[in-house]
VEXMIVO-213590 format. One record per residue (C-alpha): residue number from 1; residue in one letter; x, y, z. Coordinates in nm, 3 decimals. Each point is the difference from the previous one (the first is absolute). Layout:
{NUM, A, {X, Y, Z}},
...
//
This chain:
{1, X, {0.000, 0.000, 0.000}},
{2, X, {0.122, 0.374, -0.150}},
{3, X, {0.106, 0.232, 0.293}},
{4, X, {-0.247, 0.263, -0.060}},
{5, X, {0.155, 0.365, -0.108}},
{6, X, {-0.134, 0.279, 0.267}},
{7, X, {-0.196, 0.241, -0.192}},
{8, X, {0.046, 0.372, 0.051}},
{9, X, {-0.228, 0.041, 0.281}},
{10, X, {0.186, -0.243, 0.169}},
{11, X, {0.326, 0.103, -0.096}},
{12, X, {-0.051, 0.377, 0.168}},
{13, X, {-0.133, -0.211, 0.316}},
{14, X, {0.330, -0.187, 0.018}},
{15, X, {0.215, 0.333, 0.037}},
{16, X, {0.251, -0.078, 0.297}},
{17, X, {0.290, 0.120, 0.172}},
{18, X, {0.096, 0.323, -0.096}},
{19, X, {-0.152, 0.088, -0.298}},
{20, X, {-0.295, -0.064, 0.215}},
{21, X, {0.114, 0.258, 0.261}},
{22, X, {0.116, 0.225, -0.309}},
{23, X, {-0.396, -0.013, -0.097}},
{24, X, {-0.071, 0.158, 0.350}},
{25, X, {0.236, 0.216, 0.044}},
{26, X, {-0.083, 0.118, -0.403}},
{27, X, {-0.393, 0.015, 0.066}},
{28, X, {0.066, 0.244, 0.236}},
{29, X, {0.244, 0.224, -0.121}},
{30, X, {-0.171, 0.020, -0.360}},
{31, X, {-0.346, -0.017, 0.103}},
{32, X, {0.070, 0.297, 0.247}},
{33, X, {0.231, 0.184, -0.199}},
{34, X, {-0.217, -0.005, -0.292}},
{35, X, {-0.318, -0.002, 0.142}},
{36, X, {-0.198, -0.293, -0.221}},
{37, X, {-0.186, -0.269, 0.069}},
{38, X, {-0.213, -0.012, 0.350}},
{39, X, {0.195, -0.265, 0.197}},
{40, X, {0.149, 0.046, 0.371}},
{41, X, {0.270, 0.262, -0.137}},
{42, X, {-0.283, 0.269, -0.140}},
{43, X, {-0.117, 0.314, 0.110}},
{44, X, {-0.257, 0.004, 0.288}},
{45, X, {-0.251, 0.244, 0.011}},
{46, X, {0.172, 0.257, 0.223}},
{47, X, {0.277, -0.025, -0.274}},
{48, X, {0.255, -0.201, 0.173}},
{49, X, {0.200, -0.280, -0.059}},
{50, X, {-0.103, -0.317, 0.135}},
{51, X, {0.228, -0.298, 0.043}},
{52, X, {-0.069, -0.334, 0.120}},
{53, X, {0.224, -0.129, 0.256}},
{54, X, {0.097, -0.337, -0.174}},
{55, X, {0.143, 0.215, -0.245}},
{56, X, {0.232, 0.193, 0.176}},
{57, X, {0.134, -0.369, 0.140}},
{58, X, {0.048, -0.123, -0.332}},
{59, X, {0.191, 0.344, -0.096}},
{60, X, {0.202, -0.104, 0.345}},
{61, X, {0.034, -0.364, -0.116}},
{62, X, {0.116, 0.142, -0.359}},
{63, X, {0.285, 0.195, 0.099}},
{64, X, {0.136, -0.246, 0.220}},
{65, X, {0.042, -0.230, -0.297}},
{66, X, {0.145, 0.326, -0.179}},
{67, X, {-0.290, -0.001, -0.263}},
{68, X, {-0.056, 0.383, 0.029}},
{69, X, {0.155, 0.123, -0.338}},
{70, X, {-0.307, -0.069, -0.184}},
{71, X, {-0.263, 0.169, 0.278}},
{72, X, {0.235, 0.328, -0.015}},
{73, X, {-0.051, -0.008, -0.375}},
{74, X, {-0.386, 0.010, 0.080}},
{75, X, {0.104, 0.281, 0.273}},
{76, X, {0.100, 0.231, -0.295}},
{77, X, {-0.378, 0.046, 0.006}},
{78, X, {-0.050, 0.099, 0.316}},
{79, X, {-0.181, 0.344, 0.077}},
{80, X, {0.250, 0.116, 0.199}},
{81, X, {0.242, 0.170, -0.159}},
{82, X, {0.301, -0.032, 0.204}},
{83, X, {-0.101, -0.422, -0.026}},
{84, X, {-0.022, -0.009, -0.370}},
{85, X, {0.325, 0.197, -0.047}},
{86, X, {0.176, -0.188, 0.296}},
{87, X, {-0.076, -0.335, -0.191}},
{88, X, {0.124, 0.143, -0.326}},
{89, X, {0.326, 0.037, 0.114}},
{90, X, {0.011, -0.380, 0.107}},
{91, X, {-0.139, -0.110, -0.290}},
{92, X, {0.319, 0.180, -0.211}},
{93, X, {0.192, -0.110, 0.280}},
{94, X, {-0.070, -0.289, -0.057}},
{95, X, {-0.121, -0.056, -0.380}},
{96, X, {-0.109, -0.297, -0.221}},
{97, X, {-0.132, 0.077, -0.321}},
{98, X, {-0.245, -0.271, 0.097}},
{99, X, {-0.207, 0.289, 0.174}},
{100, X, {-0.031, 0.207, -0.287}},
{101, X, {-0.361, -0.119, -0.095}},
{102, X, {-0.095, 0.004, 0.341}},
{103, X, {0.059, 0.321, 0.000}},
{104, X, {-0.183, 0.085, -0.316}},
{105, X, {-0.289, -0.191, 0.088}},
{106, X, {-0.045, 0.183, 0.350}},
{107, X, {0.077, 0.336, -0.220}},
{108, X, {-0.296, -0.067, -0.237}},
{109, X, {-0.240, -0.079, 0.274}},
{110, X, {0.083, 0.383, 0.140}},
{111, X, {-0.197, 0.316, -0.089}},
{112, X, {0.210, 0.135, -0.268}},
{113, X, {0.230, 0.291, 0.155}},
{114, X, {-0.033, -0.136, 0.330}},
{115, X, {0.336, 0.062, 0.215}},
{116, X, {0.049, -0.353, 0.100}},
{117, X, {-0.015, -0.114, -0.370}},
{118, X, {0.253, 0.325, -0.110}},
{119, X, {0.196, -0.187, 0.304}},
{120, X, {0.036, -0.319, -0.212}},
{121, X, {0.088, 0.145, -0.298}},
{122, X, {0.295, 0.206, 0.135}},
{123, X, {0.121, -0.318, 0.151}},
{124, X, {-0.031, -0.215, -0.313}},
{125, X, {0.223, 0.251, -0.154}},
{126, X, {0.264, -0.004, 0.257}},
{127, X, {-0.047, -0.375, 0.033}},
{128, X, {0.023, -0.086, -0.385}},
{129, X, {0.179, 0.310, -0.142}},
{130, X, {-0.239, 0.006, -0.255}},
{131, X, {-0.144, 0.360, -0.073}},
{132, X, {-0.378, -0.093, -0.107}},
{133, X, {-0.251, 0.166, -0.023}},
{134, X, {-0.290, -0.019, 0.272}},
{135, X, {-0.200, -0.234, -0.186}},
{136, X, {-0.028, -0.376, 0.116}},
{137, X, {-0.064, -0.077, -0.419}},
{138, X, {0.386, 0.144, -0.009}},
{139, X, {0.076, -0.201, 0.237}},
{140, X, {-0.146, -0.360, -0.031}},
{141, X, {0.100, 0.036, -0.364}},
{142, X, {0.414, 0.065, 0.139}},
{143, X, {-0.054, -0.270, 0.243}},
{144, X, {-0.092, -0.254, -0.237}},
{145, X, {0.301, 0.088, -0.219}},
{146, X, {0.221, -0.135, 0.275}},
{147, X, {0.107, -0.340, 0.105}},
{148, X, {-0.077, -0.003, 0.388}},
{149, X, {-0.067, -0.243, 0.300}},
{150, X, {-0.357, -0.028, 0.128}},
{151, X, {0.031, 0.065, 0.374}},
{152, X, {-0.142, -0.298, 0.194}},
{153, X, {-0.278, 0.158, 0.183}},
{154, X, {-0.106, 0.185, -0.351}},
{155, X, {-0.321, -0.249, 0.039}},
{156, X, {-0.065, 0.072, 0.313}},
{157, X, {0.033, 0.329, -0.033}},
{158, X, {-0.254, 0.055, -0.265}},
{159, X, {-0.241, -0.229, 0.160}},
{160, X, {-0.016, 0.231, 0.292}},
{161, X, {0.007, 0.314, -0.198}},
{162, X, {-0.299, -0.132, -0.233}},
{163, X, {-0.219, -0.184, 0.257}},
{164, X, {-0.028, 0.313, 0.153}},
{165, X, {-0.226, 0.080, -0.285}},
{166, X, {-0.144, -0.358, -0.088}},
{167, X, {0.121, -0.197, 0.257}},
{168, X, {-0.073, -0.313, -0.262}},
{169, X, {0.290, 0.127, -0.169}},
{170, X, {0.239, -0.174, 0.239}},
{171, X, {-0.118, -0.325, -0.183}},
{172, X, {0.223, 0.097, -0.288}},
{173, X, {0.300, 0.073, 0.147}},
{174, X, {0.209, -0.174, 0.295}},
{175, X, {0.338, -0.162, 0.069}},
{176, X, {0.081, -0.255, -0.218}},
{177, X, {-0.213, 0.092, -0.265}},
{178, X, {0.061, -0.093, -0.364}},
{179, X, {0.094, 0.214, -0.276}},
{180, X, {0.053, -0.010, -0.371}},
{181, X, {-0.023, 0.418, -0.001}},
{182, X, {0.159, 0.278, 0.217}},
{183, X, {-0.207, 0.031, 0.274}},
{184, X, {0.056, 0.386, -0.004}},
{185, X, {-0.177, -0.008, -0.315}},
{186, X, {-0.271, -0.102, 0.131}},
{187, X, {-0.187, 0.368, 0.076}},
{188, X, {-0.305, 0.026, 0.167}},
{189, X, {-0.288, 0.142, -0.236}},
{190, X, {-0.200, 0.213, 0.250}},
{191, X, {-0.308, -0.218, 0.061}},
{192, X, {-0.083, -0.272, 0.231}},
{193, X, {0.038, -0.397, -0.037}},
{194, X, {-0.320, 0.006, -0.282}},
{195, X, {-0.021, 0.327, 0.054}},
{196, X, {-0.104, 0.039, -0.364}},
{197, X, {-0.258, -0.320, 0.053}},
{198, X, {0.012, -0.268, -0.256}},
{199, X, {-0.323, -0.123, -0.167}},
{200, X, {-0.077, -0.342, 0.128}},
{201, X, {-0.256, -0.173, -0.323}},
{202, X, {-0.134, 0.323, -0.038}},
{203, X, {-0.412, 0.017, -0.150}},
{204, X, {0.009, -0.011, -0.358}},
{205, X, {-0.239, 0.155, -0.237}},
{206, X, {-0.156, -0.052, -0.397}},
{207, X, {0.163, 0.185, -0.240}},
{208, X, {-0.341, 0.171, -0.050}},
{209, X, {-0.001, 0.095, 0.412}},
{210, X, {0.318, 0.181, -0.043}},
{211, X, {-0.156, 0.289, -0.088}},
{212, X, {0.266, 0.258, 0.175}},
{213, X, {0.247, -0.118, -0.209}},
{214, X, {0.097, 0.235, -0.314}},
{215, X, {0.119, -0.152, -0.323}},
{216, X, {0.346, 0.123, 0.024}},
{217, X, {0.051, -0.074, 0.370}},
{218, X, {0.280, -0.223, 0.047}},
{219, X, {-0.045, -0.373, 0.110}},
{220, X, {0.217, -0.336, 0.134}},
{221, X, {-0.199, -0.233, -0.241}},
{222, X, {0.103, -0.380, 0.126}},
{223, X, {-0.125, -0.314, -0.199}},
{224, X, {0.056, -0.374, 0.218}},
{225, X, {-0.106, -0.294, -0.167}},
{226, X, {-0.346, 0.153, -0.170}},
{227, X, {-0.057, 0.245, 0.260}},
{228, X, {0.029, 0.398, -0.073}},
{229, X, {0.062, 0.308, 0.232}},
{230, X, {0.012, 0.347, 0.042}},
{231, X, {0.202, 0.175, 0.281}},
{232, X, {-0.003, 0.355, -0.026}},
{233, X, {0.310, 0.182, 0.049}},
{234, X, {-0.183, 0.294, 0.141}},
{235, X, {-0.150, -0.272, 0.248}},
{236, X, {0.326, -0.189, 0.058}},
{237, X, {0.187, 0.322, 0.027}},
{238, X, {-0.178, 0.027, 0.351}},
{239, X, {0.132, -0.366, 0.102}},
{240, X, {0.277, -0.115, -0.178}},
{241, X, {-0.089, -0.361, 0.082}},
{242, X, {-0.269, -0.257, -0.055}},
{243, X, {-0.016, -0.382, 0.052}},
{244, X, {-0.246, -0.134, -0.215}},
{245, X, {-0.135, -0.307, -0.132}},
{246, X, {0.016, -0.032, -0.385}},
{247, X, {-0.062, -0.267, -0.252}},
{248, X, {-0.012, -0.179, 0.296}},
{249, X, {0.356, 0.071, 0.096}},
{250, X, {0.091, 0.200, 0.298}},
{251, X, {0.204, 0.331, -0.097}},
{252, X, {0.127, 0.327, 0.158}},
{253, X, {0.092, 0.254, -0.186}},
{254, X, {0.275, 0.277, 0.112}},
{255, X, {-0.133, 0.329, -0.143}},
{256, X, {0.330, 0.266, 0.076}},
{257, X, {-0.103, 0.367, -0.027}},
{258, X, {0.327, 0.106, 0.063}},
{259, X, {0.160, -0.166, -0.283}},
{260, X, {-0.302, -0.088, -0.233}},
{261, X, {-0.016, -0.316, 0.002}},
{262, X, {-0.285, -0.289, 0.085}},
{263, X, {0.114, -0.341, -0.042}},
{264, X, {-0.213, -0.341, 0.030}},
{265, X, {0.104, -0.296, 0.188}},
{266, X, {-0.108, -0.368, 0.065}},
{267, X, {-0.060, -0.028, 0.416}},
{268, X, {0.114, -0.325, -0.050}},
{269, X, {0.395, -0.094, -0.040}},
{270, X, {0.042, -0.407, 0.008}},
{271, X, {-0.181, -0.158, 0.296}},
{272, X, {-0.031, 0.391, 0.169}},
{273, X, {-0.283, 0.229, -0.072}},
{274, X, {0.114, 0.394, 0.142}},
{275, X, {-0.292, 0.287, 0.076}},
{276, X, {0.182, 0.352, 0.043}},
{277, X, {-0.014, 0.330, 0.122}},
{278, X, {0.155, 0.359, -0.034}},
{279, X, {0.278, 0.023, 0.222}},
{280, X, {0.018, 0.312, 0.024}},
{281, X, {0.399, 0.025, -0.099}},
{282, X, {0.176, 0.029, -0.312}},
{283, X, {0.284, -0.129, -0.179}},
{284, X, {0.120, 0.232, -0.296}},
{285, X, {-0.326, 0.203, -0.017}},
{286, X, {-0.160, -0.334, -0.055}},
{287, X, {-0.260, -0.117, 0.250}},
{288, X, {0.121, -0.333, 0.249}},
{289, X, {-0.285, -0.234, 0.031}},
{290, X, {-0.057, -0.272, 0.273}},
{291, X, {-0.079, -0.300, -0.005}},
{292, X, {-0.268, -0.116, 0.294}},
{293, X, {0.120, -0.277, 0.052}},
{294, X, {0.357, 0.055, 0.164}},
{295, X, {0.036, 0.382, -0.082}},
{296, X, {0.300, 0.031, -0.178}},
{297, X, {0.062, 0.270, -0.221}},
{298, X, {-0.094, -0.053, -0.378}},
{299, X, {0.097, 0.209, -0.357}},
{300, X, {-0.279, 0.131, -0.202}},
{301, X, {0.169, -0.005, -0.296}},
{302, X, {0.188, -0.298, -0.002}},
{303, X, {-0.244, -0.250, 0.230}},
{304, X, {0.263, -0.149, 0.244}},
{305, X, {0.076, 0.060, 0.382}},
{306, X, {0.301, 0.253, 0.067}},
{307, X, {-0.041, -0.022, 0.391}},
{308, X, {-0.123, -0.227, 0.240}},
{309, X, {-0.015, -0.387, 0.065}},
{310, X, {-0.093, -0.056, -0.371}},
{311, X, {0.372, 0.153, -0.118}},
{312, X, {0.156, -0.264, -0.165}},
{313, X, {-0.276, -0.229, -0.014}},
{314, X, {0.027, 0.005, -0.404}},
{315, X, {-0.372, 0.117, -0.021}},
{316, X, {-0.092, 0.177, -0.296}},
{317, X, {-0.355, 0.094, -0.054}},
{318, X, {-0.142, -0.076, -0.380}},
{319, X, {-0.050, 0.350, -0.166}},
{320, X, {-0.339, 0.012, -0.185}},
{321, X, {-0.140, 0.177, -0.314}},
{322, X, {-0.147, 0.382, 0.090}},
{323, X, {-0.076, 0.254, -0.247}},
{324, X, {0.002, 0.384, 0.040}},
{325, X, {-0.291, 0.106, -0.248}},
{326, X, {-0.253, 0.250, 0.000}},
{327, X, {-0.400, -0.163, 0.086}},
{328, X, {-0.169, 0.065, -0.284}},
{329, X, {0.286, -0.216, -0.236}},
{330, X, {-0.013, -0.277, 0.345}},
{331, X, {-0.390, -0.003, 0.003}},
{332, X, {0.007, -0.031, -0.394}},
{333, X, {0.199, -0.350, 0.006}},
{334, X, {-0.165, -0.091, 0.282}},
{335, X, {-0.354, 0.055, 0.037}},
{336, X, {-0.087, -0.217, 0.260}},
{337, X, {0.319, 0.142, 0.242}},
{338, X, {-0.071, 0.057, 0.347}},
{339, X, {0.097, 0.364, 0.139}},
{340, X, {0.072, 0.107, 0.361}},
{341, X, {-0.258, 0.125, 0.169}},
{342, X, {0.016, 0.388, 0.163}},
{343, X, {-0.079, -0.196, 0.302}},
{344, X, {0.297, -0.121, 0.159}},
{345, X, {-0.060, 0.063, 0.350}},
{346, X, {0.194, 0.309, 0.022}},
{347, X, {-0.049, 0.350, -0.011}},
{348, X, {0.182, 0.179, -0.299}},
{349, X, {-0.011, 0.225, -0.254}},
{350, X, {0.014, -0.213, -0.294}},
{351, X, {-0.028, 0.259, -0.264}},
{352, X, {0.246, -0.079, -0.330}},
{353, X, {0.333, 0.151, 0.088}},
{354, X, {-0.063, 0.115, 0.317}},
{355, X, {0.266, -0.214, 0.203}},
{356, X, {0.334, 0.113, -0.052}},
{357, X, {-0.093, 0.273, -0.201}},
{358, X, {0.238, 0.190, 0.093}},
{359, X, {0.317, -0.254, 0.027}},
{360, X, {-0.115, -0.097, -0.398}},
{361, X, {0.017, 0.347, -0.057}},
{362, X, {0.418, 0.044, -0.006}},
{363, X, {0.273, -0.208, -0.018}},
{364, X, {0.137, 0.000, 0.371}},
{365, X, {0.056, -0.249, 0.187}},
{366, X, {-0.163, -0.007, 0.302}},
{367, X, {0.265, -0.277, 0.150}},
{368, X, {0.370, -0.061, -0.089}},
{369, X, {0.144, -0.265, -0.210}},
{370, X, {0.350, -0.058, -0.046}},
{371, X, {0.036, 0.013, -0.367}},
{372, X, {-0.114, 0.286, -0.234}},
{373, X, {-0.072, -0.084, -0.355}},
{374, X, {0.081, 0.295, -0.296}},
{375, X, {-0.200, -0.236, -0.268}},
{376, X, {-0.310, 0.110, 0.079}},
{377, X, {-0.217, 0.246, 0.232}},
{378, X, {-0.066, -0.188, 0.346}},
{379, X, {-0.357, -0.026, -0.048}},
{380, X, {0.012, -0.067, -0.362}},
{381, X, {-0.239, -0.341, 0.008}},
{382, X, {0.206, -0.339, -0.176}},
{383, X, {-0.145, -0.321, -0.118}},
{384, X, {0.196, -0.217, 0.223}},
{385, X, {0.080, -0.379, -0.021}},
{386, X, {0.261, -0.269, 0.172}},
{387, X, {0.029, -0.296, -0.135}},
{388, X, {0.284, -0.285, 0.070}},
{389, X, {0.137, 0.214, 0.226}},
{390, X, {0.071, 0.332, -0.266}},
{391, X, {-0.216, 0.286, 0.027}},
{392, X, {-0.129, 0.232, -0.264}},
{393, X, {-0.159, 0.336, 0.008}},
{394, X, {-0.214, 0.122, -0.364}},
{395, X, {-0.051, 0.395, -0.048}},
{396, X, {-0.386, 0.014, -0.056}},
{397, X, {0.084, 0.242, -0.321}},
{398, X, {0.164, -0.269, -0.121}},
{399, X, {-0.238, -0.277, 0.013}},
{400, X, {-0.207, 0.240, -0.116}},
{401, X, {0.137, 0.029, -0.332}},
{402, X, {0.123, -0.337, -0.020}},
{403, X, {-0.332, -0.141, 0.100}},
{404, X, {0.096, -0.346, -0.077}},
{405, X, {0.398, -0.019, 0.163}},
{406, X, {0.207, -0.385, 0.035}},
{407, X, {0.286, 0.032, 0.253}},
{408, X, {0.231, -0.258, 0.111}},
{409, X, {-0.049, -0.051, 0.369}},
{410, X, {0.173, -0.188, 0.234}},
{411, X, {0.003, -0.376, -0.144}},
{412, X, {-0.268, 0.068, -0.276}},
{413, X, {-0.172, 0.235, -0.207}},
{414, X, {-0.317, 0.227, 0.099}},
{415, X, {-0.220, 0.163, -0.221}},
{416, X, {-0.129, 0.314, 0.132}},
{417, X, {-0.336, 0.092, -0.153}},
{418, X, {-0.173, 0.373, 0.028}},
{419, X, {-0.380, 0.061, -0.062}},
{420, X, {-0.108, 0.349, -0.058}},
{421, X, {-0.078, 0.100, 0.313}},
{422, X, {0.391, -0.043, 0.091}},
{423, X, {-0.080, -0.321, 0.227}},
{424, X, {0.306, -0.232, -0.056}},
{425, X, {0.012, -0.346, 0.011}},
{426, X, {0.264, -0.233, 0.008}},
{427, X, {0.062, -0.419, -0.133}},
{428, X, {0.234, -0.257, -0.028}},
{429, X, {0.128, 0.020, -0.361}},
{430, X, {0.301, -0.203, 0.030}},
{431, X, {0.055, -0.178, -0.365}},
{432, X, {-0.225, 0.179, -0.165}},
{433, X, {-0.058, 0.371, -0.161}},
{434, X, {-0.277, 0.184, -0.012}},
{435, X, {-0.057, 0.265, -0.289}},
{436, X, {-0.333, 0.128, 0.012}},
{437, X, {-0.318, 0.068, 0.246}},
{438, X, {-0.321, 0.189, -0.018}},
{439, X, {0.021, 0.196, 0.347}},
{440, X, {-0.278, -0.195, 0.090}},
{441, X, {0.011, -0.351, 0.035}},
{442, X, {0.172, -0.183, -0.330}},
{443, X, {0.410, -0.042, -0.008}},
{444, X, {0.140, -0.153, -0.292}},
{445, X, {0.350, -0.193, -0.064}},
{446, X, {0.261, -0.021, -0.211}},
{447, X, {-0.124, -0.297, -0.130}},
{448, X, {-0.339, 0.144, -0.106}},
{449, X, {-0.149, -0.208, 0.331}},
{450, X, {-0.252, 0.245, 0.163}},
{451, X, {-0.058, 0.014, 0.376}},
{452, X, {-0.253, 0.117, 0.245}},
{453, X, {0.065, 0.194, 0.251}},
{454, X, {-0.139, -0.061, 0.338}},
{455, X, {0.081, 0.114, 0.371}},
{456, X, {0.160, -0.305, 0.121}},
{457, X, {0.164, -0.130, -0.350}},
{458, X, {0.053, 0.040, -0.398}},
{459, X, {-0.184, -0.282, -0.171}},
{460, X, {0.136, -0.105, -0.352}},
{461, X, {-0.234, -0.117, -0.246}},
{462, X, {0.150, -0.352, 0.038}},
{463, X, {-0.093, 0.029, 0.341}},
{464, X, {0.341, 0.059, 0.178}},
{465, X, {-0.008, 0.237, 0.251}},
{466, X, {0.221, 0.267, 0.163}},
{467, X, {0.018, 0.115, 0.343}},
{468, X, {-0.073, 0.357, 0.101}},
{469, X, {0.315, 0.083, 0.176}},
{470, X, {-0.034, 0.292, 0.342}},
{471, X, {0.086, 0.343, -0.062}},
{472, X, {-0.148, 0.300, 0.153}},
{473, X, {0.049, 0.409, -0.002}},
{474, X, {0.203, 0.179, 0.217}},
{475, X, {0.227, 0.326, 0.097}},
{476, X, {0.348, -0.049, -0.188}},
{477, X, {0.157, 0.134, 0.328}},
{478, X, {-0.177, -0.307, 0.220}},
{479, X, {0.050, -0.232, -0.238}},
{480, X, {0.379, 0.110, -0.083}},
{481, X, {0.041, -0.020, 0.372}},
{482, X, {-0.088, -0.309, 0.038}},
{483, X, {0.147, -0.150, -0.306}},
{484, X, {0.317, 0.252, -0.053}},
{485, X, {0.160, -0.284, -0.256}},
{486, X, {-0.390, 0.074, -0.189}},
{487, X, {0.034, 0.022, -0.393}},
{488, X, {-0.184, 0.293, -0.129}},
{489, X, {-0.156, -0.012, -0.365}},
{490, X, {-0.103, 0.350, -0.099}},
//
C-alpha cells in the first residue's frame, strides 16, 4: 500500500520547529506593522495594538534558536519609525539577496509614498548598489535577471505575509514545498483565494434565449463530442474560470484577462479527474490555478503543476479545441448551441466590454514579466499553438490574408484554416497539402481530394479523418512570456 502524499492543507499543518516559530513571530510583526487581516495582531477599537501572549513566547522561543533575521525583515514595516529604520540597518548589516523579494512584496502591500516603504527602498539601494527606480516592476524585472539563492524561510515568509489576507493562502506555500518556477515569481494578483469566483456548470440557455447577446459580441464557442457552447467573454471576463460538463466530458476552462487568453482542458488526466479554482496569484501575468484536490499550483497556459505536491508528478492536462469567434458566425454553425445564461449566481455588470475596459484600453502591463518582446505591441492578440513540445505564435493579419496557411510544427504539419469572421482553426496536416478552402466549411488537397471541415476533425471524401489540433488567442507579451523560445509567423 502507497504512502499517501500530504496535500497542502496538511502540509501548512505540519509546519514545525522554527519555521513554525518564524510563522508567529512573522504574523505578528506583519500583521501589526501593516495593519491587514483581522487576526490577534490587528487594531482594536481604541486603535491599539493587540498581541496575544503565545506570540510573544514564540518570538522568545525564536530568538533563542537565532531565527530572528527574517522577523526583523518584517520589522522594516513597523509604524514606528525609529523600529523600521533600526531593522534596516541589520538587514544591510547583515544582507542576503534572498530578502530582496521580501522586501518588495511588503513594499507593494504599502500605501504608495508611505515612509516605511521610502525606508525599504533606500535600503535596497544601499544593500544591492543598484540605483532603481521606486517601482517594484523595476525591480522584480532586475531581480529576475540575476542568479540568486532562495533564502530558506522565503516560504514561510510569504505564507505569513499572504495569509494575513487569505489565510488559505498558506496552503500554497510552506517548507519543503516543490518548485519547477521561482517562487518570487509567483506575485500575488490582488484578490482573494476565488476571489474572482469560478462558474461551477453554470445554467445554460437556447440560442434563441440569448437575447442580450449582440451579433458582434465576442464568444468561447466549445464543441465535445456533438455537443455545442457559447461562453461569453463579456460573461467569463467576470470569472475567469468554469468547470463544466461537456459532450459528456468534464472540462475547465482558464479564461486570463490579463494576458488574453482562455484555454480548455479535460478534468481528467489518466486515472485522476482535477476541479479548479482561481488562486488568486500569478505567474508571468498569467493566472495560477488550483487544483482541489491537493492544491498545488497549476499554469494556465501550459496545463501542468509548477508548485505543490503535484511538481514532478509528470501530469499534463489534455488541451482541448476553443474558438474565439464572434456569436452570430458561432450561432450560424451551430444552431442548436447552448449559451450561458445572465444568471450565474452573481451580481455583475455583464455589459460587452465592460470588464477590463480600461486595462484593454493600452498596452501596460499591469504586472511584471521578465522578458520584453520588440516583435510586437504587448497586447497585440496571437493565434497561439504548442505542439510536440515547440510553440508557435500566428499574427492575426496574417492569417488573415493567408486564410488557408500549412506550417511545419513540431513533429508534423498543421494546417491553419481562417473563415471570414477571422476565427482560426487549426489540423493535423502531416503528409498531406492543402491548396484550397471556401472559408466556410470545404478544404481541398493537393490531390484534388476534398474535405469537410468540422470542429473536432477534417473528413476526406474517402473518409479519413484529421484531428483538430488546440490553439487559442492570446496577448503576444503572455504568451512570449511563457514560451520565450515561441516562433512568431507574421
Amino acid at each position: 500500500m502507497h504512502e499517501r502524499i500530504p496535500n497542502g492543507h496538511e502540509r501548512a499543518a505540519m509546519l514545525k520547529g522554527k519555521s513554525m516559530k518564524h510563522a508567529f513571530v512573522l504574523f505578528g510583526l506583519i500583521l501589526l506593522a501593516i495593519g491587514l487581516g483581522s487576526g490577534p495582531f490587528s487594531q482594536s477599537t481604541t486603535g491599539k495594538i493587540s498581541l496575544w501572549p503565545y506570540a510573544l513566547a514564540a518570538q522568545d522561543s525564536a530568538d533563542a534558536e537565532g531565527g530572528m533575521a527574517i522577523a526583523v525583515i518584517a520589522e522594516l514595516a513597523d509604524p514606528k519609525p525609529s523600529v523600521h529604520r533600526n531593522a534596516a540597518k541589520v538587514v544591510v548589516g547583515n544582507w542576503h539577496m534572498g530578502y530582496t523579494p521580501m522586501v518588495l512584496e511588503m513594499i507593494s502591500l504599502l500605501p504608495q509614498g508611505d515612509q516605511r516603504a521610502n525606508n525599504m527602498w533606500q535600503m535596497l539601494k544601499q544593500a544591492t548598489k543598484q540605483t532603481l527606480p521606486k517601482d517594484t516592476h523595476t525591480w522584480f524585472k532586475w531581480l529576475w535577471k540575476q542568479d540568486i539563492k532562495t533564502h530558506p524561510d522565503y516560504p514561510v515568509f510569504k505564507a505569513t505575509l499572504f495569509s494575513s489576507i487569505d489565510k488559505r493562502f498558506n496552503w500554497f506555500f510552506y517548507d519543503g514545498m516543490r518548485l519547477s518556477i521561482r517562487l518570487d515569481e509567483i506575485l500575488w494578483g490582488g484578490v482573494k483565494l476565488d476571489g474572482i469566483p469560478p462558474l461551477e456548470h453554470p445554467k445554460m440557455i437556447s440560442a434563441s434565449e440569448a437575447e442580450y447577446l449582440g451579433k458582434n459580441d465576442i464568444v468561447f464557442g466549445v464543441y465535445v463530442n456533438g455537443e455545442a457552447r457559447a461562453y461569453p467573454k463579456r460573461i467569463l471576463a467576470w470569472h475567469e474560470l468554469f468547470n463544466d460538463t461537456v459532450g459528456k466530458v468534464n472540462v475547465t476552462c482558464a479564461y486570463c484577462t490579463l494576458c488574453g487568453s482562455a484555454v480548455l482542458y479535460n478534468q481528467k488526466v489518466g486515472d485522476k479527474t482535477f476541479k479548479f479554482g482561481t488562486s488568486g496569484f500569478l505567474y508571468r501575468s498569467n493566472k495560477l490555478m488550483y487544483d482541489r484536490k491537493t492544491n498545488s499550483l497549476w499554469s494556465a497556459l501550459e496545463g501542468v503543476p509548477v508548485s505543490g505536491t503535484l511538481v514532478g508528478s509528470g501530469l499534463r492536462l489534455e488541451r482541448l479545441p476553443i474558438v474565439t469567434t464572434k456569436w452570430k458566425d458561432w450561432r450560424e454553425r451551430h444552431p442548436t448551441t447552448k449559451v450561458l445564461s445572465l444568471e450565474t449566481g452573481h451580481r455583475r455588470n455583464y455589459g460587452e466590454g465592460v470588464a477590463y475596459s480600461d486595462y484593454f484600453s493600452h498596452d501596460k502591463l499591469m504586472f511584471p514579466v521578465p522578458l520584453d518582446s520588440p516583435d510586437l505591441r504587448n497586447k497585440q492578440e496571437v493565434v497561439a499553438l504548442i505542439l510536440d513540445g515547440e510553440a508557435v505564435a500566428f499574427h492575426p493579419s496574417f492569417l488573415k490574408k493567408n486564410n488557408l496557411h500549412q506550417e511545419d510544427v513540431g513533429n508534423g504539419s498543421v494546417v491553419i484554416l481562417t473563415d471570414k469572421s477571422g476565427s482560426s482553426r487549426v489540423y493535423d496536416a502531416t503528409g498531406l497539402t492543402f491548396s484550397k478552402w471556401d472559408r466556410k466549411a470545404e478544404v481541398k488537397d493537393s490531390q484534388g481530394q476534398t474535405w469537410e471541415m468540422t470542429e473536432e476533425t477534417l473528413i476526406g471524401s474517402a473518409g479519413e479523418k484529421r484531428r483538430r489540433i488546440a490553439s487559442n488567442r492570446s496577448f503576444w507579451f503572455g504568451w512570449h512570456a511563457q514560451f520565450p523560445e515561441s516562433r512568431l509567423v507574421k
